[in-house]
Each structure stands twice: as C-alpha cells, then as structure tokens.
PyMOL Python script that loads the backbone (N, CA, C, O; Angstrom):
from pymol import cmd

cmd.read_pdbstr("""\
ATOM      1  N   UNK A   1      71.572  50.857 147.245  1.00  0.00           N
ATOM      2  CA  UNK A   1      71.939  51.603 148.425  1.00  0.00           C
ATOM      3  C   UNK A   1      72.738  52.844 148.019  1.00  0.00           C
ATOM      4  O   UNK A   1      73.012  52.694 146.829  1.00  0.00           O
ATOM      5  N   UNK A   2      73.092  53.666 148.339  1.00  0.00           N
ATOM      6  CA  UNK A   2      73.279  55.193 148.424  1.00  0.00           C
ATOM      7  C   UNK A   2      73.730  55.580 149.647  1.00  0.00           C
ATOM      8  O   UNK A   2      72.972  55.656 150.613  1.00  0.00           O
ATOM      9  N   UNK A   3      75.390  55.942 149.724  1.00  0.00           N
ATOM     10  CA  UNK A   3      76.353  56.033 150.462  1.00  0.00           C
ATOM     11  C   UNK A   3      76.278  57.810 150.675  1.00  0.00           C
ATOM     12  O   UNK A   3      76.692  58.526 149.763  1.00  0.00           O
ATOM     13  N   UNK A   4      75.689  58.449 152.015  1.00  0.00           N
ATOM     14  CA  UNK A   4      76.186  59.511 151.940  1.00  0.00           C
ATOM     15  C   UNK A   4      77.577  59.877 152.625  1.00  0.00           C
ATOM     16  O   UNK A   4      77.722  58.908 153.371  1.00  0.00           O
ATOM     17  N   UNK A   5      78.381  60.471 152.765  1.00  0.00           N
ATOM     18  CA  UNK A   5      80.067  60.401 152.986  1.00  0.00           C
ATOM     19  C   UNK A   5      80.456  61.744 152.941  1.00  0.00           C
ATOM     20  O   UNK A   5      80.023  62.665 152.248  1.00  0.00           O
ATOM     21  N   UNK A   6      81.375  61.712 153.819  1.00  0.00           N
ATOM     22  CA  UNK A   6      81.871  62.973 154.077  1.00  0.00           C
ATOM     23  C   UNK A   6      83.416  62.552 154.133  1.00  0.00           C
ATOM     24  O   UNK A   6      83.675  61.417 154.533  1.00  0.00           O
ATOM     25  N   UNK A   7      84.340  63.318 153.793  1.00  0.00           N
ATOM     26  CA  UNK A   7      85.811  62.879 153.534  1.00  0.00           C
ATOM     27  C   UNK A   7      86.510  64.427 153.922  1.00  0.00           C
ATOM     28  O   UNK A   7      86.125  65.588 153.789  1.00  0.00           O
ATOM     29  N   UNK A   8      88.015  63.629 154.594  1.00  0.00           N
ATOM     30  CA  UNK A   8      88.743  64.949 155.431  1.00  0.00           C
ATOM     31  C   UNK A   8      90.117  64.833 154.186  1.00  0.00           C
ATOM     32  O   UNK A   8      90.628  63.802 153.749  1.00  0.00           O
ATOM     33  N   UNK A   9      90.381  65.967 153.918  1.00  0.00           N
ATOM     34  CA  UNK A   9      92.017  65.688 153.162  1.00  0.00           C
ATOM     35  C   UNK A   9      92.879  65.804 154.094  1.00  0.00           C
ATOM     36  O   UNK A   9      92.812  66.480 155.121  1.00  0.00           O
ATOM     37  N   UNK A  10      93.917  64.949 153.622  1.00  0.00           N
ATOM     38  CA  UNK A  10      95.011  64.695 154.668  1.00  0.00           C
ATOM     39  C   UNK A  10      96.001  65.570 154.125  1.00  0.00           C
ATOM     40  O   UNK A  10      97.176  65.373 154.432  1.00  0.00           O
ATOM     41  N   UNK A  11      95.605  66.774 153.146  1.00  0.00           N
ATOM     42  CA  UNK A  11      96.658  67.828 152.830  1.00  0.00           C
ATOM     43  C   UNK A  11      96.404  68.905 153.755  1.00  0.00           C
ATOM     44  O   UNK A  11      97.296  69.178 154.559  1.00  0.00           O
ATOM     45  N   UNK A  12      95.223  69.623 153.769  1.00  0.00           N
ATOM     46  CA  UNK A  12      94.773  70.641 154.634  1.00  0.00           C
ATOM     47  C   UNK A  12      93.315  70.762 155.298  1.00  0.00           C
ATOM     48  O   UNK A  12      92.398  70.003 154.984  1.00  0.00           O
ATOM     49  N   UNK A  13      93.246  71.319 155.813  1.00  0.00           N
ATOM     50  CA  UNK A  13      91.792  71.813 156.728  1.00  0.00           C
ATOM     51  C   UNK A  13      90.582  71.681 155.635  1.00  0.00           C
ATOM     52  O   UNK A  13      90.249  72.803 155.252  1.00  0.00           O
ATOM     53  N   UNK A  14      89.928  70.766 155.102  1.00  0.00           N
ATOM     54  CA  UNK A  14      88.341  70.659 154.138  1.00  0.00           C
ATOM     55  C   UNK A  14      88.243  69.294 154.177  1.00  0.00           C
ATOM     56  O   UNK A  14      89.016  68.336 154.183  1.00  0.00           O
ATOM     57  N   UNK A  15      86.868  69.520 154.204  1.00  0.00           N
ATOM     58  CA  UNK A  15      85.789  68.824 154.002  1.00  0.00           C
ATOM     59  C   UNK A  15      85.338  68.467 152.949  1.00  0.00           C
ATOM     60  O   UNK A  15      85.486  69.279 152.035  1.00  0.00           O
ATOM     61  N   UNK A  16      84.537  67.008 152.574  1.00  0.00           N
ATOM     62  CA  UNK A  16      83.736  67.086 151.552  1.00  0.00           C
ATOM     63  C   UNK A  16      82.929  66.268 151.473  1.00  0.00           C
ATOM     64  O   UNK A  16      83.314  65.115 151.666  1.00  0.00           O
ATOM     65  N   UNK A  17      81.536  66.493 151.170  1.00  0.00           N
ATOM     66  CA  UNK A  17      80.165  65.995 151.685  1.00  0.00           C
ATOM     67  C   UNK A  17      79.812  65.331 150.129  1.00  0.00           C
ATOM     68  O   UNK A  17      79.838  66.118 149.183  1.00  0.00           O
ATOM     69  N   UNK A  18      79.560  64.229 149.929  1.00  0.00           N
ATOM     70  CA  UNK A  18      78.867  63.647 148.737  1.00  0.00           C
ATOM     71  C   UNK A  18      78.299  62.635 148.630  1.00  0.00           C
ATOM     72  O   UNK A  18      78.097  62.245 149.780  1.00  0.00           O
ATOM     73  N   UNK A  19      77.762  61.698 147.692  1.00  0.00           N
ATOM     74  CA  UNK A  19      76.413  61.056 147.852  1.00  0.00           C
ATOM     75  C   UNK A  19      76.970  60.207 146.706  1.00  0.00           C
ATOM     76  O   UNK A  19      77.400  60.712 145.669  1.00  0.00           O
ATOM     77  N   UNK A  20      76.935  58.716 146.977  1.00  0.00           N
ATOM     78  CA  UNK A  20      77.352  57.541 145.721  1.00  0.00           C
ATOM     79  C   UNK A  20      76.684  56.361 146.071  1.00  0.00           C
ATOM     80  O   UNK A  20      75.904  56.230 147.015  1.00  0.00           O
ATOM     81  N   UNK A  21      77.050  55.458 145.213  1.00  0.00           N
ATOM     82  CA  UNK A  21      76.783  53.968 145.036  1.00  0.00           C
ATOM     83  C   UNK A  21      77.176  53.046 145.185  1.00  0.00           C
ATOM     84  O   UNK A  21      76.772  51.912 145.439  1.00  0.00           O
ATOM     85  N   UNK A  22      78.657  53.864 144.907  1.00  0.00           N
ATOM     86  CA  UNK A  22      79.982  52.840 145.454  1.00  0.00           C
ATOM     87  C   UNK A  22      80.913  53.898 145.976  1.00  0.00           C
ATOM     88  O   UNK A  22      81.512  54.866 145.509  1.00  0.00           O
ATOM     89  N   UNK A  23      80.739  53.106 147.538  1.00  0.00           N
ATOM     90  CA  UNK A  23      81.715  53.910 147.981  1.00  0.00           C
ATOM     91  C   UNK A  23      83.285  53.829 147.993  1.00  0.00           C
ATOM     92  O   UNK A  23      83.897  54.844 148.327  1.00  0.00           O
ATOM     93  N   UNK A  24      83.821  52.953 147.729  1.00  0.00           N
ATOM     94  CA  UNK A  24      85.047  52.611 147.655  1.00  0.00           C
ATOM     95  C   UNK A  24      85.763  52.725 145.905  1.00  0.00           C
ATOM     96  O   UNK A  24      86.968  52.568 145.710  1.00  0.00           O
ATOM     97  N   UNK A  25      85.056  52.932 145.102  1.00  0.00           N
ATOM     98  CA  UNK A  25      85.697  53.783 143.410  1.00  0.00           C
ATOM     99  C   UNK A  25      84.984  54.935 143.958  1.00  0.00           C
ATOM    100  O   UNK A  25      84.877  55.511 142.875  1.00  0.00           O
ATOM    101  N   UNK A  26      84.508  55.595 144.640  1.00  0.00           N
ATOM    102  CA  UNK A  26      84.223  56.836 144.935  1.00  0.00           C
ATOM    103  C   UNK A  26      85.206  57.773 145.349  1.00  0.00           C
ATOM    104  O   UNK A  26      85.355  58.904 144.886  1.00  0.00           O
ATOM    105  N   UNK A  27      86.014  57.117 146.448  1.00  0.00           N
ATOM    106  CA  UNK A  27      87.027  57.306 147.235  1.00  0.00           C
ATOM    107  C   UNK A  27      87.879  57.450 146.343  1.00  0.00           C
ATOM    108  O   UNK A  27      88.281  58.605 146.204  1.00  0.00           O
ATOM    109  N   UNK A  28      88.599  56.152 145.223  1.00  0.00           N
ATOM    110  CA  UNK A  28      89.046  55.872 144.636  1.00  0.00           C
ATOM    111  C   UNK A  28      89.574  57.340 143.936  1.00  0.00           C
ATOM    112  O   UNK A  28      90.611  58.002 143.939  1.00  0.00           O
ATOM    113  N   UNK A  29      88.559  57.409 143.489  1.00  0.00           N
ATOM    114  CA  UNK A  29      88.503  58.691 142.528  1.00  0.00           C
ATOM    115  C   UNK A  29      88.695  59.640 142.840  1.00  0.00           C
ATOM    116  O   UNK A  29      89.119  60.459 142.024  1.00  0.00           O
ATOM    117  N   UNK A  30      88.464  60.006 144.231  1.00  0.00           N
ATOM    118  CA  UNK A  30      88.736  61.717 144.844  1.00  0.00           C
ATOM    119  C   UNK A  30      90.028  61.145 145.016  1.00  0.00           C
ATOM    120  O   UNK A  30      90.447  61.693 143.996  1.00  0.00           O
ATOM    121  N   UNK A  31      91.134  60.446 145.468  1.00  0.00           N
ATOM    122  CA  UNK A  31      92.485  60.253 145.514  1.00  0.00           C
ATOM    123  C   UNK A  31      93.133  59.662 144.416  1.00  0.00           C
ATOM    124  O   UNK A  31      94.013  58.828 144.628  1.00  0.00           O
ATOM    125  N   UNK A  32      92.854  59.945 143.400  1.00  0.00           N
ATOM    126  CA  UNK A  32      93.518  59.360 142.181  1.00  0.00           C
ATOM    127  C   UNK A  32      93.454  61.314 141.292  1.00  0.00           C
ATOM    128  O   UNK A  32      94.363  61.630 140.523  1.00  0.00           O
ATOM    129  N   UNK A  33      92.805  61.871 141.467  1.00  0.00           N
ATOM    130  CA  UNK A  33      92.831  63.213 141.134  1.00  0.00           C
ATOM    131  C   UNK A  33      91.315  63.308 140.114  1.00  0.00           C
ATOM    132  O   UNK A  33      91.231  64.349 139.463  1.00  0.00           O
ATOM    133  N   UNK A  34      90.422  62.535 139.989  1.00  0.00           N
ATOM    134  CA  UNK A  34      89.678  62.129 138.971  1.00  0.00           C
ATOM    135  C   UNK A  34      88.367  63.452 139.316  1.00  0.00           C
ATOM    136  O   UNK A  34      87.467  63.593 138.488  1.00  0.00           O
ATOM    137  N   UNK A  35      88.397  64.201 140.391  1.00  0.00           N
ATOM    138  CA  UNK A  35      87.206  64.697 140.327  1.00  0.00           C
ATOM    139  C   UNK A  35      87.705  66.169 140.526  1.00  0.00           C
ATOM    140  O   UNK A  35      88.282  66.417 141.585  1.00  0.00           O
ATOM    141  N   UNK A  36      87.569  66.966 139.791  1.00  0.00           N
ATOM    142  CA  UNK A  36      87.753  68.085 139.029  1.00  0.00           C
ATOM    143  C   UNK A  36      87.993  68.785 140.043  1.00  0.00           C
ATOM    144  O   UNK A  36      89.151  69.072 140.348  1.00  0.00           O
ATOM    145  N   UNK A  37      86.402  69.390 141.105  1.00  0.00           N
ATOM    146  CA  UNK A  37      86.868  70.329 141.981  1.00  0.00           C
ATOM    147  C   UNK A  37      87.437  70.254 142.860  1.00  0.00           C
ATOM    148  O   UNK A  37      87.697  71.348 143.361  1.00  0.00           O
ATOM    149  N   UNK A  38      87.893  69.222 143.479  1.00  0.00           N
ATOM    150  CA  UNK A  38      88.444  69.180 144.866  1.00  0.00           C
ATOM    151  C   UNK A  38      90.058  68.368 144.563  1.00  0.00           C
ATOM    152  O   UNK A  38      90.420  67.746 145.561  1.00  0.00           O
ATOM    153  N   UNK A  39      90.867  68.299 143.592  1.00  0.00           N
ATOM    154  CA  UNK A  39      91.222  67.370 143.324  1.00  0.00           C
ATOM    155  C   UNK A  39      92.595  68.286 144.116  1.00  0.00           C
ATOM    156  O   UNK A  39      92.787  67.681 145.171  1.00  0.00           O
ATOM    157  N   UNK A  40      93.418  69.259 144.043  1.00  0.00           N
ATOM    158  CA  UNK A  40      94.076  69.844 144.795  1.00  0.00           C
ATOM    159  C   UNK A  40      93.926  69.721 146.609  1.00  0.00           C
ATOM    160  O   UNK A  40      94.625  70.280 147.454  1.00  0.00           O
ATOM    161  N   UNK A  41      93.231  69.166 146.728  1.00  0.00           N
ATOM    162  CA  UNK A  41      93.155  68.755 148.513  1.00  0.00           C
ATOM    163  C   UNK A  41      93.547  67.082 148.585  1.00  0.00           C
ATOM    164  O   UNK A  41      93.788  66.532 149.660  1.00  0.00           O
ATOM    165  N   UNK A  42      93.563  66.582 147.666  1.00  0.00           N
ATOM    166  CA  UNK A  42      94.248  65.298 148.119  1.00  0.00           C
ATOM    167  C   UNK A  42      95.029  64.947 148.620  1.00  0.00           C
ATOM    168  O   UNK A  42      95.871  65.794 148.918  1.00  0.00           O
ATOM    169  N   UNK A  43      95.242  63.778 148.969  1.00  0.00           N
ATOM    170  CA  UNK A  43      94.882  62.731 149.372  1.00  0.00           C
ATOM    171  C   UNK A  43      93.403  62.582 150.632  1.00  0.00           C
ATOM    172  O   UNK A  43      93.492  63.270 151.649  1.00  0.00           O
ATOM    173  N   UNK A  44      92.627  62.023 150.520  1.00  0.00           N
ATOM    174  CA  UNK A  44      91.640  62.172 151.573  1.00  0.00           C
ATOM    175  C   UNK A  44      91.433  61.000 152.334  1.00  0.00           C
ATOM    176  O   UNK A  44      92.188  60.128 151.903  1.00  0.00           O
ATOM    177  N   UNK A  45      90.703  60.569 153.331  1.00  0.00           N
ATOM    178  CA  UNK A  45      90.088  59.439 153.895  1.00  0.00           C
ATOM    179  C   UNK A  45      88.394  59.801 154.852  1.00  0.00           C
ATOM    180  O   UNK A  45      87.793  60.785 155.285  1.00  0.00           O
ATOM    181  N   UNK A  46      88.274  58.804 154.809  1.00  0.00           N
ATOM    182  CA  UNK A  46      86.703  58.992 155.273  1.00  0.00           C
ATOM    183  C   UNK A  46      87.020  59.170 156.510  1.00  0.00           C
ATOM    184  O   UNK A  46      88.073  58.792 157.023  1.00  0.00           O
ATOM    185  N   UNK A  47      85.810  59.963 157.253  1.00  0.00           N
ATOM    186  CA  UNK A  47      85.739  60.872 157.963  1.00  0.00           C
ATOM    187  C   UNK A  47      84.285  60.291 158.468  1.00  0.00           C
ATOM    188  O   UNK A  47      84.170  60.145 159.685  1.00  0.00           O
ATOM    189  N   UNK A  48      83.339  60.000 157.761  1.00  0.00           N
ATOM    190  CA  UNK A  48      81.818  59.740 158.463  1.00  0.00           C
ATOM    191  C   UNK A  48      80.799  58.976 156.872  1.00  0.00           C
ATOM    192  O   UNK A  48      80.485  59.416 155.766  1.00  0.00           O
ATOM    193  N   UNK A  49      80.669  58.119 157.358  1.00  0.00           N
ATOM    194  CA  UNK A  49      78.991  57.563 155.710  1.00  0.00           C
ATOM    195  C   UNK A  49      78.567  57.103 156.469  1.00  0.00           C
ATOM    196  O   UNK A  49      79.087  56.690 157.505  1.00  0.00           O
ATOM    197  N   UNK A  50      76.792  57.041 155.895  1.00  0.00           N
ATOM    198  CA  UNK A  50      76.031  56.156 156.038  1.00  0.00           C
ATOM    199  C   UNK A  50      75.255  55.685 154.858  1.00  0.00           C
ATOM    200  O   UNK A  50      75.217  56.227 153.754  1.00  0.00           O
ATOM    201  N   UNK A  51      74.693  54.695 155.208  1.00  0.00           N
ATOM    202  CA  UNK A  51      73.930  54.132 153.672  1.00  0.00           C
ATOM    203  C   UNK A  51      72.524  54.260 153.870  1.00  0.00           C
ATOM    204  O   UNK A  51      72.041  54.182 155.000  1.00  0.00           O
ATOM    205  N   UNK A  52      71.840  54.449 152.861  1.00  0.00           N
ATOM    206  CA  UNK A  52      70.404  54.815 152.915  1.00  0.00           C
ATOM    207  C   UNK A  52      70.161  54.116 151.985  1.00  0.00           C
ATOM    208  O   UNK A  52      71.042  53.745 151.209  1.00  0.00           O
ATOM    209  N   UNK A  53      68.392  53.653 151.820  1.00  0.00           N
ATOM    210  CA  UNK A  53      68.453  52.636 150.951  1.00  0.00           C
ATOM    211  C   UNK A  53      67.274  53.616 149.826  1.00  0.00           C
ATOM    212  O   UNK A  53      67.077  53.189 148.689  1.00  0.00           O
ATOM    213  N   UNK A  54      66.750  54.590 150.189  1.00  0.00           N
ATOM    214  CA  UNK A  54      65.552  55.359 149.563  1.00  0.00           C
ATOM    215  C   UNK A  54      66.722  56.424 148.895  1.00  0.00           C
ATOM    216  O   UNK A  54      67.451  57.100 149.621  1.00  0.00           O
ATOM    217  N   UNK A  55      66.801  56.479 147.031  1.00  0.00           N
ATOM    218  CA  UNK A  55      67.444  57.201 146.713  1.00  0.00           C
ATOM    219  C   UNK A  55      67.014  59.037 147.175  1.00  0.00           C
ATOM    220  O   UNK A  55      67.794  59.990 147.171  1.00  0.00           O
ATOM    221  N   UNK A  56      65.853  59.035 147.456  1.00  0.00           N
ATOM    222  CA  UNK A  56      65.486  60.884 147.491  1.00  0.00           C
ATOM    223  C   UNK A  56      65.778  61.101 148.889  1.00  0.00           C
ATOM    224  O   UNK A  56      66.363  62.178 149.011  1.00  0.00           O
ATOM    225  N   UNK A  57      65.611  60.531 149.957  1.00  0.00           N
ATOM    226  CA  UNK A  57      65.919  60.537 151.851  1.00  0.00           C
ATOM    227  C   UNK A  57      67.331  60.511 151.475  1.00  0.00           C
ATOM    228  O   UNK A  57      67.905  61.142 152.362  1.00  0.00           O
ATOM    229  N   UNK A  58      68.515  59.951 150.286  1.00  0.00           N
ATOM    230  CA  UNK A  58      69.710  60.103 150.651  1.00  0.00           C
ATOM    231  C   UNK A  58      69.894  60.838 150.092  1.00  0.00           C
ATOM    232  O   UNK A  58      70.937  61.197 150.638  1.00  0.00           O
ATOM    233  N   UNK A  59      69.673  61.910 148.856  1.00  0.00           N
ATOM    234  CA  UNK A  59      69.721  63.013 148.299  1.00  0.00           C
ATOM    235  C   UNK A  59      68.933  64.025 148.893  1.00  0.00           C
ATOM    236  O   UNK A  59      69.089  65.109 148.332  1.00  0.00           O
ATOM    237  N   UNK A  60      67.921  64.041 150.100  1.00  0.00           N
ATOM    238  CA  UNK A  60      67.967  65.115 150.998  1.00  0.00           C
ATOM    239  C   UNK A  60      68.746  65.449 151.761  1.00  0.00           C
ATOM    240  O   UNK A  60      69.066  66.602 152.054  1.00  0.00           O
ATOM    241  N   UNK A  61      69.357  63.917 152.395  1.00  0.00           N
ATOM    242  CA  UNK A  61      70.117  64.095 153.513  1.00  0.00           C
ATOM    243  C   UNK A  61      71.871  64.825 153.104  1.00  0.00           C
ATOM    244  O   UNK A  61      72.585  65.470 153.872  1.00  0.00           O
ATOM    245  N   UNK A  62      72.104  64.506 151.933  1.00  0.00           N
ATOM    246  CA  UNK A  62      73.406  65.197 151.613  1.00  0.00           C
ATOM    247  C   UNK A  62      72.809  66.689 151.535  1.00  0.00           C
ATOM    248  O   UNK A  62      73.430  67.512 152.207  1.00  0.00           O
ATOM    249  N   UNK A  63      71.718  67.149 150.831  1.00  0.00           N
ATOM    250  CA  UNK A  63      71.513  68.090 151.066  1.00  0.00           C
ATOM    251  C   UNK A  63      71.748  68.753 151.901  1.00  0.00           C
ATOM    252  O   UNK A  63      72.556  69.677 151.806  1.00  0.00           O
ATOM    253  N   UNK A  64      70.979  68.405 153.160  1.00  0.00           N
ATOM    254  CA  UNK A  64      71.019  69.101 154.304  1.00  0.00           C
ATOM    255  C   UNK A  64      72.302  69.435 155.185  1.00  0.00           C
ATOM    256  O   UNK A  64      72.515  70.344 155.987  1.00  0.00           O
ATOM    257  N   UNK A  65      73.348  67.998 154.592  1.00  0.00           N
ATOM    258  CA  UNK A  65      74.332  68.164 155.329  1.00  0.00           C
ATOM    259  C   UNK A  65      75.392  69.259 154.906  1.00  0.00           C
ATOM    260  O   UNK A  65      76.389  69.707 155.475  1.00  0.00           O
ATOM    261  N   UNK A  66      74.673  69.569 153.449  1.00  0.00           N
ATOM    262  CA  UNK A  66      75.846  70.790 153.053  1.00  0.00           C
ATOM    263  C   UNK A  66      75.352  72.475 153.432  1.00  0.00           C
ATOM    264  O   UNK A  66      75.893  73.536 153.123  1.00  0.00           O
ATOM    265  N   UNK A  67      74.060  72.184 154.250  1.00  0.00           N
ATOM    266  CA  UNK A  67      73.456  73.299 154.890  1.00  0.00           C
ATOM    267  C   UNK A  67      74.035  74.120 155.839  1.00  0.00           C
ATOM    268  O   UNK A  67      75.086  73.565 156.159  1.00  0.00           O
ATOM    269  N   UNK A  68      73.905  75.149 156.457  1.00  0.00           N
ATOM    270  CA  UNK A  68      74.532  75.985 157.178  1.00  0.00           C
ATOM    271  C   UNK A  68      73.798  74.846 158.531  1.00  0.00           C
ATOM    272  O   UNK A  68      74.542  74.285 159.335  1.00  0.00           O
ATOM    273  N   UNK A  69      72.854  74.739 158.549  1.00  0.00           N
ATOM    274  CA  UNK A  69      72.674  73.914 159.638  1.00  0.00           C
ATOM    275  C   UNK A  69      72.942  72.283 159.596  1.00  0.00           C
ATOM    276  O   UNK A  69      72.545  71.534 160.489  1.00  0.00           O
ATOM    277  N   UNK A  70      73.469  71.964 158.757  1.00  0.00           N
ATOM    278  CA  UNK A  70      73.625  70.616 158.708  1.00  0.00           C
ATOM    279  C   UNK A  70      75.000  70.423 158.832  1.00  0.00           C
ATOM    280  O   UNK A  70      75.351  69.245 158.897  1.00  0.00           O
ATOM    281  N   UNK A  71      76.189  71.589 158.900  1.00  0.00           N
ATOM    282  CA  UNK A  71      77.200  71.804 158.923  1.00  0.00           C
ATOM    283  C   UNK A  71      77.243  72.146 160.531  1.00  0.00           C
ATOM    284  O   UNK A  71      78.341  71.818 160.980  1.00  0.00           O
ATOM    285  N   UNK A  72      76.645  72.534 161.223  1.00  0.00           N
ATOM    286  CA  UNK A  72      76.603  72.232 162.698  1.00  0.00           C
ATOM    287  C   UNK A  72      75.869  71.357 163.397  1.00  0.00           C
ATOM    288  O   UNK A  72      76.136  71.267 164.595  1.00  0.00           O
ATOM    289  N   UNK A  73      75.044  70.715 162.976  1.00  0.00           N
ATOM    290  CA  UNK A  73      75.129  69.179 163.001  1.00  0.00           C
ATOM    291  C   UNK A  73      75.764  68.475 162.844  1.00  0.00           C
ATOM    292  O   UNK A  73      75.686  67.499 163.590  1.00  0.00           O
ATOM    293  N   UNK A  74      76.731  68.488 161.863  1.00  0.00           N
ATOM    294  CA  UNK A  74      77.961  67.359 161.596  1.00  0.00           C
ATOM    295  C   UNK A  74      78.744  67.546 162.890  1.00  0.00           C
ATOM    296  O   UNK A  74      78.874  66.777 163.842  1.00  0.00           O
ATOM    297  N   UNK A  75      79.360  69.087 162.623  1.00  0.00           N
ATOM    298  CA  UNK A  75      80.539  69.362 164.028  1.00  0.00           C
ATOM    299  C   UNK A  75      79.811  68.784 165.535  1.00  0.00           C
ATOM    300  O   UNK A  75      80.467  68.526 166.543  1.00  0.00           O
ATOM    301  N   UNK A  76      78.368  68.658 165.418  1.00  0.00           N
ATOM    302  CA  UNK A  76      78.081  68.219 166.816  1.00  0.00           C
ATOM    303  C   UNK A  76      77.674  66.983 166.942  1.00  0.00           C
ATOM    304  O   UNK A  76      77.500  66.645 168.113  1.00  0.00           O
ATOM    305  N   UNK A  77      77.403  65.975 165.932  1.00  0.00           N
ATOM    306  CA  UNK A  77      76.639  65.055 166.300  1.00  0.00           C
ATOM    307  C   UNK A  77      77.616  63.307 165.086  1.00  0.00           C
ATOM    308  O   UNK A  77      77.425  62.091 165.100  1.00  0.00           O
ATOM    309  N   UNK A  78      78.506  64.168 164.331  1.00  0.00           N
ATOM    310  CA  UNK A  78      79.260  63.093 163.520  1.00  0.00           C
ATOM    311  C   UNK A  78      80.625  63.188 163.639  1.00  0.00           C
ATOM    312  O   UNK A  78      81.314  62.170 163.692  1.00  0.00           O
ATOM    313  N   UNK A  79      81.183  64.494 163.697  1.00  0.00           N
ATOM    314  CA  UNK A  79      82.529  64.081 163.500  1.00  0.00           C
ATOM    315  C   UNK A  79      83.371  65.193 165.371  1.00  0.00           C
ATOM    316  O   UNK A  79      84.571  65.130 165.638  1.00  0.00           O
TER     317      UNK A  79
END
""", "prot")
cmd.dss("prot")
cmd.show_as("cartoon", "prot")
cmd.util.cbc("prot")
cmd.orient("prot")
C-alpha cells in the first residue's frame, strides 16, 4: 500500500505533499529533522492521506496533487 499525505507545519503557513509506505516513520522523519528540504518548518502533523494500493495511480495522484490544479483541488475538496 502507498500512503499519499499531505502534512501542515505547526511552525508556519506550508504544506507538504508526499507519497510512502509507511506512514508513521514517514512522519517520524519529517519531525525528527531527517528530511533535508523541509526540515526548517517543523514540527508538522497530518493534514489529509489516503492509501492506494496500485503503486503508479499513487505516484500519479501525488503528482497531480502538487499541480497547480491539484493544489485547488486540495483547498476545495480535502482540506
């Protein structure tokens, strides 16, 4: 299964859209400082996942969600 997830920091105003296996050392890791680019917005908590079980439908769907239109989809239809 293949967790797509979106996470809010509880420091300031961002987002962040990503795609795992495990979602909970995923998490883990964006609040422990472990992932390079975003690691200055920590602390975070989930905000919206779903699980997909077809690895390429869940690597479109993060795709799309980091789209200019999939980014107004989120604001209208997830979070």
């Amino acid at each position: 299964m293949y967790y797509v997830y979106i996470l809010e920091s509880q420091k300031e105003k961002y987002r962040y859209i990503g795609i795992t296996q495990d979602l909970k050392d995923r998490i883990r890791e964006h609040n422990n400082g472990e992932t390079k680019s975003n690691r200055s917005k920590a602390p975070y908590k989930i905000a919206w996942y779903c699980c997909i079980a077809d690895k390429h439908k869940a690597y479109a769907f993060e795709k799309y969600l980091k789209s200019s239109s999939g980014y107004a989809f989120t604001a209208k239809h997830l979070l």
